[in-house]
MDTraj code that builds the backbone (N, CA, C; nanometers):
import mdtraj as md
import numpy as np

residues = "UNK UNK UNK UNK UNK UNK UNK UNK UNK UNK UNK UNK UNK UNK UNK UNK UNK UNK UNK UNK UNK UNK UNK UNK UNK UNK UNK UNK UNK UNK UNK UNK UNK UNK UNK UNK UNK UNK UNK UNK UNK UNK UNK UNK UNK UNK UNK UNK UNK UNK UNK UNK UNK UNK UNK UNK UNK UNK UNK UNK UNK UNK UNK UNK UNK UNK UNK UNK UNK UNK UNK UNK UNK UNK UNK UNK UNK UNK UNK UNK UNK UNK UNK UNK UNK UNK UNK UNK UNK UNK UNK UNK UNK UNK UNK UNK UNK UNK UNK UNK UNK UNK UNK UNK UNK UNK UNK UNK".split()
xyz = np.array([
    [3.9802, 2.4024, -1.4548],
    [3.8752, 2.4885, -1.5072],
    [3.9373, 2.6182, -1.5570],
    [3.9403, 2.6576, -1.6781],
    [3.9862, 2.7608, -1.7036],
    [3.8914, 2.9250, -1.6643],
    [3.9464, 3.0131, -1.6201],
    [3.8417, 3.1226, -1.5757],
    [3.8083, 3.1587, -1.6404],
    [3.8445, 3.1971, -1.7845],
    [3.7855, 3.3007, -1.8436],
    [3.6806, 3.2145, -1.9293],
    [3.6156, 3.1163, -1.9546],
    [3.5170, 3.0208, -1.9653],
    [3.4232, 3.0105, -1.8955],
    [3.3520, 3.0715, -1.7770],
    [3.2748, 3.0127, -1.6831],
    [3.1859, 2.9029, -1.7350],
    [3.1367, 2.8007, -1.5981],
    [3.0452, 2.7151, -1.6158],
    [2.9180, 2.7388, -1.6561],
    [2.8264, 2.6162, -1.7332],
    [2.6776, 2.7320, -1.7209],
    [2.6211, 2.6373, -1.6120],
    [2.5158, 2.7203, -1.5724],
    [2.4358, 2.6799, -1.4373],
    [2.4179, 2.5336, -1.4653],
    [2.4373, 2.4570, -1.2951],
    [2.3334, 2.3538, -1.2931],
    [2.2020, 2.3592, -1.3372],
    [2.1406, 2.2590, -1.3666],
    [2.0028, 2.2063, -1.3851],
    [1.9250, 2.1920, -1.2353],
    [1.8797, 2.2577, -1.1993],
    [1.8227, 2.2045, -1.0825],
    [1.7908, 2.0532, -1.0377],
    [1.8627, 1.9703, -0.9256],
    [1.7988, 1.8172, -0.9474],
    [1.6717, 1.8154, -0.9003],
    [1.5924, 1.7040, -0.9411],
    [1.4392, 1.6967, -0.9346],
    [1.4366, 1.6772, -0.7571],
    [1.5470, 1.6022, -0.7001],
    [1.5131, 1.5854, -0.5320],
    [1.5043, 1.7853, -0.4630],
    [1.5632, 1.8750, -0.5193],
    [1.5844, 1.9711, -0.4619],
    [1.4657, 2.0180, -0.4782],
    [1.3919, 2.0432, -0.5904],
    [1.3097, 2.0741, -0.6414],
    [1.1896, 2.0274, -0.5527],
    [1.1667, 1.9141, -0.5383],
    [1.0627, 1.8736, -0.4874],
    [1.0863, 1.8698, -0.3522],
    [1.1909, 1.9003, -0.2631],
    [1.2208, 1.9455, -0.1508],
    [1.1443, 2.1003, -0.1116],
    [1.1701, 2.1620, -0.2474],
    [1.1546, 2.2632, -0.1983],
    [0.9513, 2.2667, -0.1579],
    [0.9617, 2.2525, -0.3211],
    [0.8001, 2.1673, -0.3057],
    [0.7555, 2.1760, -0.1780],
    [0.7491, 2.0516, -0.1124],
    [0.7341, 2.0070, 0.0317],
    [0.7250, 2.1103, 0.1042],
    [0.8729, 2.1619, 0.1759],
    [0.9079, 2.2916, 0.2392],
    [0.8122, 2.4209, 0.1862],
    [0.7269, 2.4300, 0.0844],
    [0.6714, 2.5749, 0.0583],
    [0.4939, 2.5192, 0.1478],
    [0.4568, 2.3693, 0.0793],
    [0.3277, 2.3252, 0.1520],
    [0.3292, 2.3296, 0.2924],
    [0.4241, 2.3036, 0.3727],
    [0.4301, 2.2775, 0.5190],
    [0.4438, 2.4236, 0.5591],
    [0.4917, 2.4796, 0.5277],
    [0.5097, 2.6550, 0.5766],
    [0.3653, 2.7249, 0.5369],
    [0.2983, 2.6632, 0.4088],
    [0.1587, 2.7018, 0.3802],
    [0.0877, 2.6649, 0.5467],
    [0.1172, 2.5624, 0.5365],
    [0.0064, 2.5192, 0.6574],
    [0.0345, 2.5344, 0.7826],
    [0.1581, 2.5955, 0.8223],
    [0.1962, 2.6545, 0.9427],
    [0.1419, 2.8056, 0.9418],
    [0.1306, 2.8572, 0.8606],
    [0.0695, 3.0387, 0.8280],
    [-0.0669, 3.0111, 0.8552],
    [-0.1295, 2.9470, 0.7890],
    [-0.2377, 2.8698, 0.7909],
    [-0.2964, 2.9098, 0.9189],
    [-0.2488, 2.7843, 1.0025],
    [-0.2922, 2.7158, 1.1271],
    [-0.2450, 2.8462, 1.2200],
    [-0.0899, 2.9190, 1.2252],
    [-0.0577, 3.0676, 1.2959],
    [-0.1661, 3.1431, 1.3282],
    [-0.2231, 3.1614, 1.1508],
    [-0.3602, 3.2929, 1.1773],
    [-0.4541, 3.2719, 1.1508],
    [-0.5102, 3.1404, 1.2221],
    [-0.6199, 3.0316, 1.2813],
    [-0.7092, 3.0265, 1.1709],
    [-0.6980, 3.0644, 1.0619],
    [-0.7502, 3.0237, 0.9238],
    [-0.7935, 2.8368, 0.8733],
    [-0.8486, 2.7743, 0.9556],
    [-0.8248, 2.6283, 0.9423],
    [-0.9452, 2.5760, 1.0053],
    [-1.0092, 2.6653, 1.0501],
    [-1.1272, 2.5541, 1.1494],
    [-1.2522, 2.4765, 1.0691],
    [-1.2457, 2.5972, 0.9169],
    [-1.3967, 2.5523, 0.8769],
    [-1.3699, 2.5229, 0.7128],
    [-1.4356, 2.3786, 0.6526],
    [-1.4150, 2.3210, 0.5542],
    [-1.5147, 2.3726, 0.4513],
    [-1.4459, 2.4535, 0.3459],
    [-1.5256, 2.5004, 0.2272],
    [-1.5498, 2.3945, 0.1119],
    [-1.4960, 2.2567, 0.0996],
    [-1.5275, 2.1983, -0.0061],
    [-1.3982, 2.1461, -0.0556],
    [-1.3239, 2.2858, -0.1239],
    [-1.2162, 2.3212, -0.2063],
    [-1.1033, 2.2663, -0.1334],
    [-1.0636, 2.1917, -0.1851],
    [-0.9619, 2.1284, -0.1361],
    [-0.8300, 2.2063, -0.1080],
    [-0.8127, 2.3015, -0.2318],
    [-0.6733, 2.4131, -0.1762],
    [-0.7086, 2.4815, -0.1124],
    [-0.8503, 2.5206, -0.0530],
    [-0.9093, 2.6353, 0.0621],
    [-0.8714, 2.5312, 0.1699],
    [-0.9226, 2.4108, 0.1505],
    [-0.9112, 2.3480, 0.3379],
    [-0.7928, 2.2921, 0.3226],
    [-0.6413, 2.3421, 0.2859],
    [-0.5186, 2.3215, 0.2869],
    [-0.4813, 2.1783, 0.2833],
    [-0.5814, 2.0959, 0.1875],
    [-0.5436, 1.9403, 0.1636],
    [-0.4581, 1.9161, 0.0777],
    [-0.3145, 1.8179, 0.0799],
    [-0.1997, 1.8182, -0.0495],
    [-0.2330, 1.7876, -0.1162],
    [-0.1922, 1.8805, -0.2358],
    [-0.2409, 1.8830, -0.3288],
    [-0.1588, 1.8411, -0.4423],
    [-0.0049, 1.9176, -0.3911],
    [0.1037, 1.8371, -0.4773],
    [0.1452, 1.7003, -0.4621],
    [0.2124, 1.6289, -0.5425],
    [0.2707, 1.5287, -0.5844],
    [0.4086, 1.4854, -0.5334],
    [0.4855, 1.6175, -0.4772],
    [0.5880, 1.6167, -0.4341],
    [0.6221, 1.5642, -0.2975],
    [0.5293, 1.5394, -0.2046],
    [0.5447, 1.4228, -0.0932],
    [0.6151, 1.2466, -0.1546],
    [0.4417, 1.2521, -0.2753],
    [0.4973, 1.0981, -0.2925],
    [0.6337, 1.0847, -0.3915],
    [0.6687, 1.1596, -0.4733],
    [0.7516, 1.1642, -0.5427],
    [0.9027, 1.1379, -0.4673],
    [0.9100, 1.2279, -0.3143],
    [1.0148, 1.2253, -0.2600],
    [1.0617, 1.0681, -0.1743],
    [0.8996, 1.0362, -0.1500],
    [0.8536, 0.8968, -0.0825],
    [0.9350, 0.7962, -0.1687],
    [0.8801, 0.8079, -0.3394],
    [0.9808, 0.7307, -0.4048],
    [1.1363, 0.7466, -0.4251],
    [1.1514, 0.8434, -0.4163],
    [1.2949, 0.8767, -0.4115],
    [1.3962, 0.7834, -0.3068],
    [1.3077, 0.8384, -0.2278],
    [1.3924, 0.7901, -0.0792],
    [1.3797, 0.6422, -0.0686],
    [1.2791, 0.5709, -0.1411],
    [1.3009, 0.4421, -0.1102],
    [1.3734, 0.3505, -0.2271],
    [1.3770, 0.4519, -0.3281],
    [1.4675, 0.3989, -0.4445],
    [1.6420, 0.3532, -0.4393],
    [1.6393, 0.4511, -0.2710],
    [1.7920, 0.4870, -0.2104],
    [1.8736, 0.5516, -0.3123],
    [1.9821, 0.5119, -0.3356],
    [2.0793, 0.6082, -0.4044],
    [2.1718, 0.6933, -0.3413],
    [2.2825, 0.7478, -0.4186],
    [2.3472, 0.8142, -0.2923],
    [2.3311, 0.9093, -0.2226],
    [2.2201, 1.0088, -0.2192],
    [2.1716, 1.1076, -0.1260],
    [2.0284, 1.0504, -0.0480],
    [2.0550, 0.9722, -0.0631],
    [1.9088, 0.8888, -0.0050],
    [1.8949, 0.9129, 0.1631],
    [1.9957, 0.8932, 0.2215],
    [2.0157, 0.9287, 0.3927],
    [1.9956, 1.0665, 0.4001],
    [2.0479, 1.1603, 0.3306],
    [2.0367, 1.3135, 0.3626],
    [1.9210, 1.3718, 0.2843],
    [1.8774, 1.3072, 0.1906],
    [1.7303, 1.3281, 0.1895],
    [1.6066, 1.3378, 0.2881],
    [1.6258, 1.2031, 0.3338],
    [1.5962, 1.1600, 0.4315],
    [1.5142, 1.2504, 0.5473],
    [1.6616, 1.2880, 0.5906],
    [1.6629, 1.3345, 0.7016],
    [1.6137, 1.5179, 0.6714],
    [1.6290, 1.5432, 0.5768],
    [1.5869, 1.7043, 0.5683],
    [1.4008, 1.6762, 0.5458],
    [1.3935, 1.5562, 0.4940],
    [1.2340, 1.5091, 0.4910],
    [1.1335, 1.4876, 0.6178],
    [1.2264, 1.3948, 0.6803],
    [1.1587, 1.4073, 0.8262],
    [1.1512, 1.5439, 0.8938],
    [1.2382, 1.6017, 0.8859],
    [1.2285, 1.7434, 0.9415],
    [1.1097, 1.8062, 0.8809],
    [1.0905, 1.8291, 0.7927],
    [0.9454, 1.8822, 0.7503],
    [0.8626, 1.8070, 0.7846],
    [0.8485, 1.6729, 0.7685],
    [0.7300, 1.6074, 0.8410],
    [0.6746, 1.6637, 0.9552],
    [0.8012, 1.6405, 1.0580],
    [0.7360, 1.6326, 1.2043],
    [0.6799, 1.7649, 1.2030],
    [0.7219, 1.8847, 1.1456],
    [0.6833, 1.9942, 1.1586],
    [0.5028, 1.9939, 1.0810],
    [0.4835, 1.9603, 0.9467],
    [0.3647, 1.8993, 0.8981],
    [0.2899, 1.8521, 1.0214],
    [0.3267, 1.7219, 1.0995],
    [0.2698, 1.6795, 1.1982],
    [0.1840, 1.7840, 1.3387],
    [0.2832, 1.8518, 1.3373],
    [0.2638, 1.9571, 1.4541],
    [0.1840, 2.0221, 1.4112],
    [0.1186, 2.0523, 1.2842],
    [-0.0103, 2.1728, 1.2693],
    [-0.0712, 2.1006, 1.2072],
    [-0.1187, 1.9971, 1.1501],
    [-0.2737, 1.9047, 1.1260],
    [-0.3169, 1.7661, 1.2370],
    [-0.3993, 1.7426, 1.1462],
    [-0.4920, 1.6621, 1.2651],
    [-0.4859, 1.5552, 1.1836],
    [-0.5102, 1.4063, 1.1989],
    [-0.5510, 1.3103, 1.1142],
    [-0.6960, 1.3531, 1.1163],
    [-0.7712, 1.2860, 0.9330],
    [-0.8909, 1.3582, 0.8904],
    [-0.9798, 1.1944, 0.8801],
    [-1.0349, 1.2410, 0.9636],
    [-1.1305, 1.1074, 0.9941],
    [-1.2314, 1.0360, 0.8627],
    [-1.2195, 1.1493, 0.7637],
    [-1.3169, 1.0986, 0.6575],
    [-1.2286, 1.0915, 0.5608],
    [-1.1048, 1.0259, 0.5759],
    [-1.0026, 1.0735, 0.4350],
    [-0.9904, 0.9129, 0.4685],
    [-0.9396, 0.8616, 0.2891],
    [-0.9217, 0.7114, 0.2957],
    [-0.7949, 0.6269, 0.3660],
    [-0.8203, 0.5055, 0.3986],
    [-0.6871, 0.4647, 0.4712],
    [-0.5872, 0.4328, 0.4062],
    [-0.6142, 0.4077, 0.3037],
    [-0.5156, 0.3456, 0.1451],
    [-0.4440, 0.4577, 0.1168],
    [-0.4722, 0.5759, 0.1584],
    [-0.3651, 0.6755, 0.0903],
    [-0.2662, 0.6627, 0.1894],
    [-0.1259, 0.7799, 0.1356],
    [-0.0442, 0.7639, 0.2309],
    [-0.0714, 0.9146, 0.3639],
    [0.0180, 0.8603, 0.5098],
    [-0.0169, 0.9573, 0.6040],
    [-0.0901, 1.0898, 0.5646],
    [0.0556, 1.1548, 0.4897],
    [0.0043, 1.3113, 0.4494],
    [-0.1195, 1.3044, 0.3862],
    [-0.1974, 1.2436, 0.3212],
    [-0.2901, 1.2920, 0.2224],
    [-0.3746, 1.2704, 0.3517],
    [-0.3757, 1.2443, 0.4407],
    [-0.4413, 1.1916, 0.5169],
    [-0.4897, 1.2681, 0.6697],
    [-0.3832, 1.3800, 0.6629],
    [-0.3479, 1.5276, 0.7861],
    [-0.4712, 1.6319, 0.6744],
    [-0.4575, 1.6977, 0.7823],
    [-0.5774, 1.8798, 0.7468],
    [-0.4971, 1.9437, 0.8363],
    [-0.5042, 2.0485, 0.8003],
    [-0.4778, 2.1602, 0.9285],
    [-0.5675, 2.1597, 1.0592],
    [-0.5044, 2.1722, 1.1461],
    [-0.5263, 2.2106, 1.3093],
    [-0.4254, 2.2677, 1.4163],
    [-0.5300, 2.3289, 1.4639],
    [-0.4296, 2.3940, 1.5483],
    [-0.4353, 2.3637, 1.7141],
])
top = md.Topology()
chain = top.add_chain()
for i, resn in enumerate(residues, 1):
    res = top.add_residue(resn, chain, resSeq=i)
    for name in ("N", "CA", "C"):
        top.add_atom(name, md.element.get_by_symbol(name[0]), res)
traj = md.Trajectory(xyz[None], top)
């Protein structure tokens, strides 16, 4: 690599991206559920903290597409899950055909 050339930036890859995705919704709903903002359902689906992004299933496909970051995907995915897990409830009136997440609300 010559120095006086620098590189130009990466492109962000779409797995980081939608990592991050993920990681900003689950921290939504940990603030959320913290400052007990969660008990009562207005309708609005981004008021009663239901996912809204795309970036769960997107990563869902990712990860099952495998590839070579597919294991360390993975695993930084579950980590947000279980944490997801720990502040909603399964939503008794949400359909069974979707997947888990669409399927959690906040609780605390």
């Amino acid at each position: 690599m010559n120095p006086h050339r620098p590189r130009k930036p990466r492109p962000e890859v779409p797995a980081v991206a939608l990592l991050r995705e993920w990681r900003e919704h689950v921290e939504q709903t940990e603030r959320r559920v913290r400052d007990g903002d969660y008990g009562y359902y207005t309708g609005c689906e981004c008021c009663d903290g239901i996912v809204l992004t795309d970036a769960r299933d997107r990563l869902e496909s990712i990860m099952r597409n495998g590839g070579r970051r597919a294991h360390r995907l993975r695993i930084a995915v579950e980590s947000l899950d279980r944490r997801f897990l720990l502040v909603t409830a399964e939503d008794p009136n949400s359909w069974r055909s979707q997947p888990w997440w669409r399927r959690r609300v906040p609780h605390g």
